[in-house]
C-alpha positions in Angstrom: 50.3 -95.8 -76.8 49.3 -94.7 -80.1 51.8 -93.9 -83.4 50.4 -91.8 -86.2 52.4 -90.4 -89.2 50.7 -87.2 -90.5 52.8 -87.5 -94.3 51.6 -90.8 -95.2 48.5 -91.8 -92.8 49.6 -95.0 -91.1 48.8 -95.5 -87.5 49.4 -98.2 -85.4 48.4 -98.8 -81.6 51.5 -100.2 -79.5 49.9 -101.0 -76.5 46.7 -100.0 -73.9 48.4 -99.3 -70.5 46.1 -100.1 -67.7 46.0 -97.6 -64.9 46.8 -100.3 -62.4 50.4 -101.7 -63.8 53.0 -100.7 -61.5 55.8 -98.4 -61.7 58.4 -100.6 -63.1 56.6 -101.7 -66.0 55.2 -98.3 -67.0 58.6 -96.9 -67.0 59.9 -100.2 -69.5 56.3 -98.9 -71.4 57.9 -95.8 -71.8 60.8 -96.9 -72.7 59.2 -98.6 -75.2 57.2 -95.7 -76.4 60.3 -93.7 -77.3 62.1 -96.4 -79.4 59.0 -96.7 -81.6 59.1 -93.0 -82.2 62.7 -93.5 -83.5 61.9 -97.1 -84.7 58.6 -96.5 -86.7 59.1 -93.6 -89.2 61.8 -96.2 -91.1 58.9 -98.9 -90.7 56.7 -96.2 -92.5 59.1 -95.3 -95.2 59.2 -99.2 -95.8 54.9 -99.5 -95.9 55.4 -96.2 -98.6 57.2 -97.8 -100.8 54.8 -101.1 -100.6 52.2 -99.0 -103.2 51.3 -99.0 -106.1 54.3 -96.7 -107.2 57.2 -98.4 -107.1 60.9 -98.9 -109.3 58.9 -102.2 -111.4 55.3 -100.8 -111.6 53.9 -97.3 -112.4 57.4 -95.2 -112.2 56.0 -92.6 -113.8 52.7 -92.3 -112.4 52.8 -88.8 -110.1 55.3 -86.9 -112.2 53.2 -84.6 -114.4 52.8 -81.3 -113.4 49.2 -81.5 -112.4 47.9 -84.5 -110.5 44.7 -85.9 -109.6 43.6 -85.6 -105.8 43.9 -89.2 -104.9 46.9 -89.6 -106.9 48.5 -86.9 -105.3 47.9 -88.3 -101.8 48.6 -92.2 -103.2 45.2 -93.3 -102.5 44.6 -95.6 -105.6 41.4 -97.4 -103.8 39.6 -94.0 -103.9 38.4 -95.1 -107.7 39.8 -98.8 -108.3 39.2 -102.1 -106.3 43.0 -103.2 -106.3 42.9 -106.4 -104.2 41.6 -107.7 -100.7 43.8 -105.8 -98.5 46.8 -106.8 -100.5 49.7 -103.5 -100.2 51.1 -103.6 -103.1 48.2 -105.2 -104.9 48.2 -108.9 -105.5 45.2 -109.1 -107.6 45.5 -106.4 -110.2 42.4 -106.2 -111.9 41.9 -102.8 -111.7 37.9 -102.4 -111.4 36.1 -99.0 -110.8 34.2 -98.7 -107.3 31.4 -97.0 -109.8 31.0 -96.9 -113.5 31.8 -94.3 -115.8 30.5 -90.8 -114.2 29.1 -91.7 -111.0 32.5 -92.5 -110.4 33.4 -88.7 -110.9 30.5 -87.6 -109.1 31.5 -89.4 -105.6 33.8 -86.8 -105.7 32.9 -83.9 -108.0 29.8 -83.3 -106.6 29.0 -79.6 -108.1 29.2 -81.3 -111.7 25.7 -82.7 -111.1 24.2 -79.4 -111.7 25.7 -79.4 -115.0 23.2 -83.0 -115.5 20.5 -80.5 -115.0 21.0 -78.3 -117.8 19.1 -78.2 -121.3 22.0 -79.0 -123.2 24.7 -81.2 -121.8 27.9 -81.9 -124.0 28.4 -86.0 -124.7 31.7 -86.4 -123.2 29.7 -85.6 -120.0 26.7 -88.0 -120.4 29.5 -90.5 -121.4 33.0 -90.5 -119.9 34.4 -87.8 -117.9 38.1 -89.5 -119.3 37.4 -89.0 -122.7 38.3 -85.5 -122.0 40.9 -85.9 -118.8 43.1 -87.9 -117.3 42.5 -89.7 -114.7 45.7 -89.9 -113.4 47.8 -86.9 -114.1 48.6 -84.7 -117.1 50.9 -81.6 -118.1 47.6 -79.7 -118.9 45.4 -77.6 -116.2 41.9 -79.5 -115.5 43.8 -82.8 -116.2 43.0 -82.2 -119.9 44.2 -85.3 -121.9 46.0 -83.2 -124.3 48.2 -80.0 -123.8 46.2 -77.4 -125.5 43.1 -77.7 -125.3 42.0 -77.3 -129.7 43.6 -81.1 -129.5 41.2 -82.7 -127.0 38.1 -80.6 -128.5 39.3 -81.6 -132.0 39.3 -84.8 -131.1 35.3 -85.4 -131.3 34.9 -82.2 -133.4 36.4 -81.7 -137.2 38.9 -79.5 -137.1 37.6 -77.1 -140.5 38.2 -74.1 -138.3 41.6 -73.2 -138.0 42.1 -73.9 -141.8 39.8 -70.7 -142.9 41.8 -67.5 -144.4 40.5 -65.4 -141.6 40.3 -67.4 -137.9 38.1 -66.0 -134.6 39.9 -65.2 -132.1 39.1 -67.5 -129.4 39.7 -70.3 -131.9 43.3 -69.2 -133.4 44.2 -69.0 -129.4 43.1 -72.1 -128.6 40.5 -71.6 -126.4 37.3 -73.0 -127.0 36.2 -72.2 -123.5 36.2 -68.3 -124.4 32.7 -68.4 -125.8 31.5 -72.5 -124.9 30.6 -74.3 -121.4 32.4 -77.8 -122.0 30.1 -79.3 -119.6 26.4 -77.9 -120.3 24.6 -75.1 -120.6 21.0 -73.8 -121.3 21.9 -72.1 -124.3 22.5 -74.1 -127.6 26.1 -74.9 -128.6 26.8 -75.1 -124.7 27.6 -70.8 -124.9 28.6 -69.2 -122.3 25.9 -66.5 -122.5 22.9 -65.3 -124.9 24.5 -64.8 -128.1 24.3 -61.0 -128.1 26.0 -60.6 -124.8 28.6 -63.1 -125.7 29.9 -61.1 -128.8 29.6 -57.9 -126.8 32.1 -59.9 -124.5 35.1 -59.4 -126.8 33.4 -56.3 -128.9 32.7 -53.5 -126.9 33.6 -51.4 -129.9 30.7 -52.4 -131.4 28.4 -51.8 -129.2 27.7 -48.2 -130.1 27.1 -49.7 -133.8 24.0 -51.3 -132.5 22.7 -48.5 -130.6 22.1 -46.2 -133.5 18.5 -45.2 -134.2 17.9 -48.1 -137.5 19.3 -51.4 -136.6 19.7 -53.4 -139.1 17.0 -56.6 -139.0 19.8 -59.5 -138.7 21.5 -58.0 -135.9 18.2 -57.5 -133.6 18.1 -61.5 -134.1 21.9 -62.8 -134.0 25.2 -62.1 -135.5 25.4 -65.2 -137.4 23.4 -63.9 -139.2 25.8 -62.6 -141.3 29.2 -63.6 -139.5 30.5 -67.0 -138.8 31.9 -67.3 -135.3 34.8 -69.6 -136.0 36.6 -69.0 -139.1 35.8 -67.9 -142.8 37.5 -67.3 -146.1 35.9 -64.0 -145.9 37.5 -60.9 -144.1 35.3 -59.7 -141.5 34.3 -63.5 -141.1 31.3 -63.0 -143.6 29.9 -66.5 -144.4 29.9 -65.3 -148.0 31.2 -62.3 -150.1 29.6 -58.9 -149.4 26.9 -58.7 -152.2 25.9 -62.3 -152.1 25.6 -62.1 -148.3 23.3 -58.9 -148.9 21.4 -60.7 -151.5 20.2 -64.1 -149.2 17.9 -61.7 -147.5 17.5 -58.7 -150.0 16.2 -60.9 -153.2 14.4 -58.0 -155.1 17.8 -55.8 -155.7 19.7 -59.0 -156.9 17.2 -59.5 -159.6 16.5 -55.6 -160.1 20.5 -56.0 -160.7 20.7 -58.9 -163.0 17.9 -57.7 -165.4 19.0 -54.4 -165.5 20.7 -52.6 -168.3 22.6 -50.1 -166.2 24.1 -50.7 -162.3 25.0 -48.2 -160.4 28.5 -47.7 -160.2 29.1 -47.1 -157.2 27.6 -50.8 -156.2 29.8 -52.2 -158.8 32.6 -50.8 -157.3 32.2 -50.4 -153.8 29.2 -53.2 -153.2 26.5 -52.1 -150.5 28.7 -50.9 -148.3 29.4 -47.6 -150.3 26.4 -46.6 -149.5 24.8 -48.4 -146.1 26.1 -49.1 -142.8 25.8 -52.8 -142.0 24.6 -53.1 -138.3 23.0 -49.7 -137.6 22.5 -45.8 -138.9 20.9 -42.8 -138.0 19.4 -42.5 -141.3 16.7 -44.6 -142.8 17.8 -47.4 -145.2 21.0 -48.0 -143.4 22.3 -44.8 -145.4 25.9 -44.1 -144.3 25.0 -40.2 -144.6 21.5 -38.9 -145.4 20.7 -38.9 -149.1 21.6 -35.4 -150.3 25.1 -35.6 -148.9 25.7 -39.1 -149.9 24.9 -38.9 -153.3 27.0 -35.8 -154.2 29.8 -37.2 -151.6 30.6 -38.7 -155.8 28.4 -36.5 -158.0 31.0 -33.5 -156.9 29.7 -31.6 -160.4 26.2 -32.1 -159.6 27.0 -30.7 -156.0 28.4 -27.6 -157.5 25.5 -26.9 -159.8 22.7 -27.1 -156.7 25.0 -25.1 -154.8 25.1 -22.3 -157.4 21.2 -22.6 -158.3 18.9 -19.9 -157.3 16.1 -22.1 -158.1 16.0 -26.1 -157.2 13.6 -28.6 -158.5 11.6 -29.8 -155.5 13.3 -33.0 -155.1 16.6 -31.5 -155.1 15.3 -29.2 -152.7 14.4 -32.0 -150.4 17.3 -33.9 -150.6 15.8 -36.3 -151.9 17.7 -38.4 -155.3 16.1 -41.1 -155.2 12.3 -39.6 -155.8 13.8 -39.7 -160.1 16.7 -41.5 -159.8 17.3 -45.1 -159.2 19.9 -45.8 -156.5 20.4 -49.4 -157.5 20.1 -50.5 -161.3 17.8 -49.0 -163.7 16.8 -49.7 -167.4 16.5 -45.5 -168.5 19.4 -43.5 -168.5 20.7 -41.8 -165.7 19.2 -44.1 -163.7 16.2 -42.6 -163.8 13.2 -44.8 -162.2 11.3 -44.0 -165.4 11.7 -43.2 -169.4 12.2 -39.4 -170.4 13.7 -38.3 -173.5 17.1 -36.5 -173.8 16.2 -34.5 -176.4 14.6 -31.1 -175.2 12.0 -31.1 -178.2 10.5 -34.0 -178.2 6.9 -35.4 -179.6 4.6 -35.0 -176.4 3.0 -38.2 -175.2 1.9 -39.1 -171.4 3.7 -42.2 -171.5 6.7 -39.9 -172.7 6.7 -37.9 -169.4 5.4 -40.3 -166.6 8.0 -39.7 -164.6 6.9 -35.7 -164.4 3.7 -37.2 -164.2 4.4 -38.9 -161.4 4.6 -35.6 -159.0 2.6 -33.4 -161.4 -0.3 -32.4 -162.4 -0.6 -34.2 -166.3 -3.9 -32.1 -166.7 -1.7 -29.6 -167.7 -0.6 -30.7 -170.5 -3.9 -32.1 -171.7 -6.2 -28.9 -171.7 -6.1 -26.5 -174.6 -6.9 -23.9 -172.9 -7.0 -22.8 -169.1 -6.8 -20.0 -166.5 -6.0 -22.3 -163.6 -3.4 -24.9 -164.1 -0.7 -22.6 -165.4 0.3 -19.3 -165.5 2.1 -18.9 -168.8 -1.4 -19.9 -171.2 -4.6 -17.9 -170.7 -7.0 -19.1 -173.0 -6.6 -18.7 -177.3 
């Protein structure tokens, strides 16, 4: 006769009948039989309470809202060595079967893929507890602290959530948005390649980067510009507009300090008046092509042209920039080179190099000619 209690696991034999007993005693067998059935559940509730949970030890051990597996089935000798068959525990030492991990892994068995990984975080190679519990906790994946900033903060300085403008991911809390805490093959333990991983949250921006000129920093990564955790910049710049812009574009920061005259509308505005920051359809990241953005300001200028019979080639071509400097410039009007205001003015090459620049200066240099004009002929 055999007694097993499917709740807590004990089992106990009564008694092996032998075929040949007689009748009498296999009846008083029975008998037997059926007073430990009513006998024995009290006997087990008895051996339950001889655990490690009891009113003097542990009385809180099993109450949080998420429990470990052995815990929740009151196995304690799964991880510790509590004793020589001693229920409760006499000797209460409270040694591990295994050492740190390989304890984990007995049980945890998929986590030793994560050991295989390029980059596996410390906790990991360490102690599985320094990040959860090994008991119980009121946090999902036995995390030893509620929200789940507090246990990553715990290792990691928290200058994240102090920044004026705070990611996403980080003001909620949750780490695990864009970072494997156990390893990955990607730096930083992401989730993904960089790219895809923004692309995650932004699918708004995705049509940015698909315009015909992307812009050189986001091909590589978009910390380039933008810090993924928090920034005293809006947008999560790591600096303010033009200074960001001027790490990589060094030539316009010191066309701009040793210039005379900026452009006003980078003074104002900053390079974003003008040019996209992640892609364009027009060359130079130009937010419009070059005709329409310039007299998008120059509304008097856009009149004039519009009103012309005759345009200068440039202006024909849409095309500013061929005398004018879009930047900072040391000639007036931002012209890219000196020529006089005044319409008489004593004639000199160097005194019309920017003409000179497109056009022929042999015609101003012969007396006479048939060829390169058609206003002179000769004396």
């Amino acid at each position: 006769l055999f007694y097993f209690n499917e709740m807590t696991g004990h089992s106990f034999t009564l008694i092996k009948i032998n075929k040949t007993v007689n009748t009498m005693l296999r009846k008083n067998l029975e008998l037997l039989f059926i007073l430990a059935i009513i006998t024995f559940p009290v006997l087990d509730f008895v051996l339950a309470q001889e655990s490690c949970v009891t009113s003097e030890c542990h009385q809180t051990m099993g109450k949080a809202q998420y429990l470990h597996g052995p815990i929740a089935a009151n196995e304690c000798r799964v991880c510790h060595v509590v004793g020589e068959n001693d229920n409760p525990p006499k000797n209460h030492d409270l040694s591990y079967n295994k050492e740190g991990r390989e304890l984990c892994l007995d049980c945890h068995e998929k986590l030793e893929q994560f050991l295989q990984d390029k980059n596996v975080h410390s906790p990991v190679e360490e102690e599985c507890i320094i990040c959860h519990d090994p008991h119980q906790s009121e946090a999902k994946f036995l995390l030893t602290e509620e929200k789940l900033t507090d246990v990553c903060f715990t290792c990691h300085e928290d200058n994240m959530t102090t920044q004026n403008y705070v990611h996403g991911p980080v003001a909620g809390g949750d780490c695990i948005v864009c970072h494997n805490p156990h390893a990955s093959e990607r730096e930083f333990l992401l989730a993904m390649d960089r790219v895809t991983l923004c692309f995650s949250c932004h699918e708004d921006k995705k049509e940015d980067f698909g315009l015909k000129y992307v812009h050189q920093p986001v091909k590589e990564s978009c910390e380039k510009c933008h810090t993924p955790h928090g920034s005293q910049y809006a947008f999560h710049l790591k600096d303010d507009r033009s200074s960001l812009c001027g790490e990589c574009h060094k030539e316009f920061v010191q066309q701009m300090n040793s210039s005379e005259s900026q452009h006003s509308a980078i003074v104002t505005n900053g390079c974003l008046g003008c040019h996209l920051p992640h892609s364009s359809n027009h060359s130079k990241g130009l937010r419009e092509n070059r005709k329409d953005l310039c007299l998008s300001c120059h509304e008097q200028m856009k009149q004039q042209i519009t009103s012309s019979q005759y345009l200068h080639g440039p202006v024909s071509e849409g095309d500013c920039s061929a005398c004018h400097d879009p930047h900072a410039t040391n000639y007036a009007k931002h012209l890219v080179e000196f020529f006089p205001d005044d319409f008489y003015f004593p004639y000199k090459i160097e005194n019309y190099a920017m003409c000179f620049g497109c056009h022929n200066k042999e015609v101003a240099t012969e007396e006479s000619t048939e060829t390169l004009t058609d206003f002179r002929n000769g004396d």
